[in-house]
N, CA and C atoms as a LAMMPS dump frame, in Angstrom:
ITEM: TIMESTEP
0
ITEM: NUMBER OF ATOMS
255
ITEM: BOX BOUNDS ff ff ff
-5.0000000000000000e+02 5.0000000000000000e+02
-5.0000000000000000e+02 5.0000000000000000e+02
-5.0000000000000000e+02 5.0000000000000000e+02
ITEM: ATOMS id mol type element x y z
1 1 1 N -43.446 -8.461 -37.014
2 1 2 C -43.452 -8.261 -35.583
3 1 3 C -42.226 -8.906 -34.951
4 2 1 N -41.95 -10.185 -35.684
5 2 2 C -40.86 -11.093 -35.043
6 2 3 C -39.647 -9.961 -35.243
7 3 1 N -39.155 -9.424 -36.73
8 3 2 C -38.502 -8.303 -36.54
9 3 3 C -38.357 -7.439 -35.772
10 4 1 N -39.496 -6.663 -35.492
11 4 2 C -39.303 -5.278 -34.44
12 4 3 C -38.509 -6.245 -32.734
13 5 1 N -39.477 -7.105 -32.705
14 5 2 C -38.282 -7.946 -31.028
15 5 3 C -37.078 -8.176 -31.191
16 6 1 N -36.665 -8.91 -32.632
17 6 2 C -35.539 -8.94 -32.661
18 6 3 C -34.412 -7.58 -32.385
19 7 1 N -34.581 -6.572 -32.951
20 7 2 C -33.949 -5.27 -32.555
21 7 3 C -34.531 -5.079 -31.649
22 8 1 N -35.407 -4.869 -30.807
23 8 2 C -35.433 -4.376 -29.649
24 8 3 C -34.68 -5.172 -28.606
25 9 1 N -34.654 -6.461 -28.865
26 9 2 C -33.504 -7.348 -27.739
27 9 3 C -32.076 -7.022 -28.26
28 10 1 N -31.641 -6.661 -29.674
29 10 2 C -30.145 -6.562 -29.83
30 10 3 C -30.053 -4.662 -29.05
31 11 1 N -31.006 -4.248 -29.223
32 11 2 C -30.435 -2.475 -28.742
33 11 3 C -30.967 -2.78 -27.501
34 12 1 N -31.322 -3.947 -26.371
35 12 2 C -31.427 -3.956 -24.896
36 12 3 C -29.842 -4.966 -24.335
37 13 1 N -29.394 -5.435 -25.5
38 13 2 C -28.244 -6.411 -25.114
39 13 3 C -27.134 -5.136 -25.336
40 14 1 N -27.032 -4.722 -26.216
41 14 2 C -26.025 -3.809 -26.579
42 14 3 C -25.517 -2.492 -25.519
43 15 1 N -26.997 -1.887 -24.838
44 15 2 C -27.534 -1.069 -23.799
45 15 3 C -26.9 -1.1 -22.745
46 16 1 N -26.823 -3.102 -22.851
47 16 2 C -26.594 -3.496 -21.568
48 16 3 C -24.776 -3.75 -21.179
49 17 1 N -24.467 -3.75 -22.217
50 17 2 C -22.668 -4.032 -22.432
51 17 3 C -22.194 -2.919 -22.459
52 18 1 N -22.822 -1.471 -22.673
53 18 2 C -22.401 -0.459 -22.815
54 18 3 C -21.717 -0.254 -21.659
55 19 1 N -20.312 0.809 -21.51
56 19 2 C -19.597 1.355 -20.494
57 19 3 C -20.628 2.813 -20.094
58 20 1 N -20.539 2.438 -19.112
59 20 2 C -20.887 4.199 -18.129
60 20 3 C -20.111 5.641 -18.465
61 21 1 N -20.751 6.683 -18.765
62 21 2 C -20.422 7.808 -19.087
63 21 3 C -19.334 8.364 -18.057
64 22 1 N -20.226 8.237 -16.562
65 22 2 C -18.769 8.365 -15.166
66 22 3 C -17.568 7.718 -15.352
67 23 1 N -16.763 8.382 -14.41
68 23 2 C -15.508 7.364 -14.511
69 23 3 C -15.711 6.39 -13.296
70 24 1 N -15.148 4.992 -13.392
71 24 2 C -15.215 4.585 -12.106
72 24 3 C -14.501 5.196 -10.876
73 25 1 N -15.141 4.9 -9.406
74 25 2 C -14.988 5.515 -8.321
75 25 3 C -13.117 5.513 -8.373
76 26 1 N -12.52 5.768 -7.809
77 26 2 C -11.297 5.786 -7.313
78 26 3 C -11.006 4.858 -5.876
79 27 1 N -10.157 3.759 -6.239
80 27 2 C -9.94 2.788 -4.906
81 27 3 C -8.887 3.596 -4.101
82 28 1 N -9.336 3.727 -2.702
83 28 2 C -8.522 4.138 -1.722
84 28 3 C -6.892 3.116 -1.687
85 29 1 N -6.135 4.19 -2.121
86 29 2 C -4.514 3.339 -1.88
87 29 3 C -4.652 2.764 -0.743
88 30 1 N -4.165 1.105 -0.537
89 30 2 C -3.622 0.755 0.842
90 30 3 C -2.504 1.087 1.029
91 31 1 N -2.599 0.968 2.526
92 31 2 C -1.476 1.342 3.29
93 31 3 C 0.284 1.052 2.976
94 32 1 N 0.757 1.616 3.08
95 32 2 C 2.018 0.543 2.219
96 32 3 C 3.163 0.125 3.57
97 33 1 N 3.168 -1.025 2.749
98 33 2 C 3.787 -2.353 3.563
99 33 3 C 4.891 -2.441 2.942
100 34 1 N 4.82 -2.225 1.75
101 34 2 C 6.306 -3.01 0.665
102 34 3 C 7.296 -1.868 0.932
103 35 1 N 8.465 -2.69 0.409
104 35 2 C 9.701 -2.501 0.113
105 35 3 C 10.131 -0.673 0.783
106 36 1 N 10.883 -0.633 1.792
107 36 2 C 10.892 0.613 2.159
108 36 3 C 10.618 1.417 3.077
109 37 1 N 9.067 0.634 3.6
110 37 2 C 8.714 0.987 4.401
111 37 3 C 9.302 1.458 5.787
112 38 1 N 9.846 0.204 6.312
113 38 2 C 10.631 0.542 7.569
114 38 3 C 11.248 1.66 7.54
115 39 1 N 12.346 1.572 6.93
116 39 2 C 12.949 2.582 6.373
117 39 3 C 12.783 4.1 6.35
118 40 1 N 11.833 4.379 5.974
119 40 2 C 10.843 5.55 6.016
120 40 3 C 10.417 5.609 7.041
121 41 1 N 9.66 4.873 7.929
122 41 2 C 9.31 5.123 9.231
123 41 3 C 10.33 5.425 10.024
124 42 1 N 11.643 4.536 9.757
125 42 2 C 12.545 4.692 11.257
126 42 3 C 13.015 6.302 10.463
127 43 1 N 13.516 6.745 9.209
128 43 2 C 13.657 8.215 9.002
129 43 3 C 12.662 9.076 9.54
130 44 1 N 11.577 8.937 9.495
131 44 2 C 10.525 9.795 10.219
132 44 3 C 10.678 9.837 11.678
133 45 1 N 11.26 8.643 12.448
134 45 2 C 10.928 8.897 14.043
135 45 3 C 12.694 9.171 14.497
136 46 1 N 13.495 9.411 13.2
137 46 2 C 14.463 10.864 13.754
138 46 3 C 15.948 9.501 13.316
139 47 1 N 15.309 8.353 12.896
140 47 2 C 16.729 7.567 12.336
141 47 3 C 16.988 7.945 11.079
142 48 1 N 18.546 8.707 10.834
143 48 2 C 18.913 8.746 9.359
144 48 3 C 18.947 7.654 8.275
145 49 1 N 18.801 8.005 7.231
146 49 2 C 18.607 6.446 6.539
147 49 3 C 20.333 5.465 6.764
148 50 1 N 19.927 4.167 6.403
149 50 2 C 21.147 3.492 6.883
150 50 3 C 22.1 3.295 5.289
151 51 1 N 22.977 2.56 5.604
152 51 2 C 23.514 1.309 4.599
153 51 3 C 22.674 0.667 3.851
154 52 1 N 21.803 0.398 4.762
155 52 2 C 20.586 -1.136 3.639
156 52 3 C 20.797 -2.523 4.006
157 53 1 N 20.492 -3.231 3.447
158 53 2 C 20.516 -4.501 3.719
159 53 3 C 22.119 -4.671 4.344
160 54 1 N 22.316 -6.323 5.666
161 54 2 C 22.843 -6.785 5.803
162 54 3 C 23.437 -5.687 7.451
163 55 1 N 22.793 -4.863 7.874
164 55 2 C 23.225 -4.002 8.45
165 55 3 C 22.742 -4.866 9.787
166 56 1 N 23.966 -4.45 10.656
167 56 2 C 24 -5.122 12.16
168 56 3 C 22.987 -4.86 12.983
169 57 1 N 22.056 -6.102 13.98
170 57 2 C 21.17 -5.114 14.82
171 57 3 C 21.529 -3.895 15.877
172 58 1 N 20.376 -3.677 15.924
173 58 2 C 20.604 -2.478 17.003
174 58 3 C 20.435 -1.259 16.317
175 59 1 N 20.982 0.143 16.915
176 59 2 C 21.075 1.587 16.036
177 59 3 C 22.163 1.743 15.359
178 60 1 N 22.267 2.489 14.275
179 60 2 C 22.766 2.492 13.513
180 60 3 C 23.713 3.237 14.124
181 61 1 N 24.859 3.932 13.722
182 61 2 C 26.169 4.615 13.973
183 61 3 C 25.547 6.257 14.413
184 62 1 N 25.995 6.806 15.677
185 62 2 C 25.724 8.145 15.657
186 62 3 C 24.074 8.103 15.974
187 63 1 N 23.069 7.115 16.392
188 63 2 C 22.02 7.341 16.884
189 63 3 C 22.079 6.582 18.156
190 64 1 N 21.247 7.367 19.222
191 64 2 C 20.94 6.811 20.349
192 64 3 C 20.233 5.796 20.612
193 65 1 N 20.385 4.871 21.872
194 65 2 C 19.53 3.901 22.258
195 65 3 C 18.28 3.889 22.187
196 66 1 N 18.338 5.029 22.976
197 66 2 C 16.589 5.461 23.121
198 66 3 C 15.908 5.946 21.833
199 67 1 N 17.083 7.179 21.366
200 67 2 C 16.03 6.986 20.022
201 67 3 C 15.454 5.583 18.658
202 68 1 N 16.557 4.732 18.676
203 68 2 C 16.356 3.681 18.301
204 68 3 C 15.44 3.329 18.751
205 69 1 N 15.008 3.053 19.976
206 69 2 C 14.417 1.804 20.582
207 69 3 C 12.709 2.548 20.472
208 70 1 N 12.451 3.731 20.358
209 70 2 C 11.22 4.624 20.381
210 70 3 C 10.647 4.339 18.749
211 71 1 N 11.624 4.682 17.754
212 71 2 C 11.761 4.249 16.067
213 71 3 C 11.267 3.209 16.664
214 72 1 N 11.634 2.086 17.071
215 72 2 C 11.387 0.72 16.486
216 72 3 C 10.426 0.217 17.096
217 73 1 N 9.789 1.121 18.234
218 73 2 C 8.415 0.778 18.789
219 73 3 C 7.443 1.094 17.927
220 74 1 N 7.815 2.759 17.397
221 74 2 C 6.574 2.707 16.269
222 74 3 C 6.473 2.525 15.088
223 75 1 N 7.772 1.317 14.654
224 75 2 C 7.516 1.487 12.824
225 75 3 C 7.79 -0.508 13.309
226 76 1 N 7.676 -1.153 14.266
227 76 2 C 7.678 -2.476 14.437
228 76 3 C 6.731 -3.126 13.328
229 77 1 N 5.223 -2.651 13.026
230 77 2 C 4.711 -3.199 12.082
231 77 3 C 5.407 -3.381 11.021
232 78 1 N 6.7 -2.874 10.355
233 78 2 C 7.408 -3.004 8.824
234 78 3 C 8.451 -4.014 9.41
235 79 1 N 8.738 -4.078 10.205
236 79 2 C 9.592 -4.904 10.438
237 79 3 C 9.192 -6.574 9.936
238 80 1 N 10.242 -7.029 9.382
239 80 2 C 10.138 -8.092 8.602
240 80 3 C 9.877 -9.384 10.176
241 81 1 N 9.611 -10.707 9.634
242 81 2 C 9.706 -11.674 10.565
243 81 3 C 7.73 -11.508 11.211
244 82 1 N 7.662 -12.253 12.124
245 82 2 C 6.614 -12.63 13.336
246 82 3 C 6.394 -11.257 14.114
247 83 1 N 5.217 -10.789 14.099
248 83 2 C 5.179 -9.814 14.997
249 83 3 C 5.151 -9.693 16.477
250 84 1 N 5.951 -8.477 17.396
251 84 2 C 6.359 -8.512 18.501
252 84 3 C 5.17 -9.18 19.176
253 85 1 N 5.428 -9.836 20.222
254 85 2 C 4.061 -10.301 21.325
255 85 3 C 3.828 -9.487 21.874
C-alpha cells in the first residue's frame, strides 16, 4: 500500500512541474521610450531627421519656428532631462 502512495505522490509532483500545453499569453509591448524616440516623433510631426547628437537648440536648418515649437509640444515626453512644468 505504502508503494501504490508512493507513485501516486511522484505522478502528482511530476503533474505538477509539468509545462502547459498553451503557449503563454503574449505581454503587451510598452510604449517605447528608448533610444530614438524623440527623433521619430519630431519626424512624424513634419521635422526631418537631424545630424544627431550634439546638435544646437532650437529647429533644425530649413524648419520653421512654429513647426518646431508644435513637434516639441507633442513629442516633449522623449525629451531627455526634467519634464516641462
Amino acid at each position: 500500500m505504502l508503494r501504490i502512495a508512493m507513485v501516486g505522490a511522484a505522478a502528482l509532483l511530476i503533474a505538477g512541474c509539468s509545462s502547459s500545453d498553451s503557449p503563454p499569453a503574449p505581454e503587451s509591448p510598452p510604449a517605447s521610450t528608448g533610444h530614438g524616440s524623440l527623433a521619430a516623433c519630431l519626424h512624424d510631426n513634419g521635422v526631418p531627421d537631424t545630424a544627431g547628437p550634439g546638435a544646437a537648440p532650437g529647429p533644425p536648418a530649413g524648419v520653421d519656428q512654429s513647426t518646431w515649437d508644435r513637434a516639441m509640444s507633442a513629442c516633449g515626453q522623449f525629451a531627455p532631462g526634467p519634464p516641462a512644468p
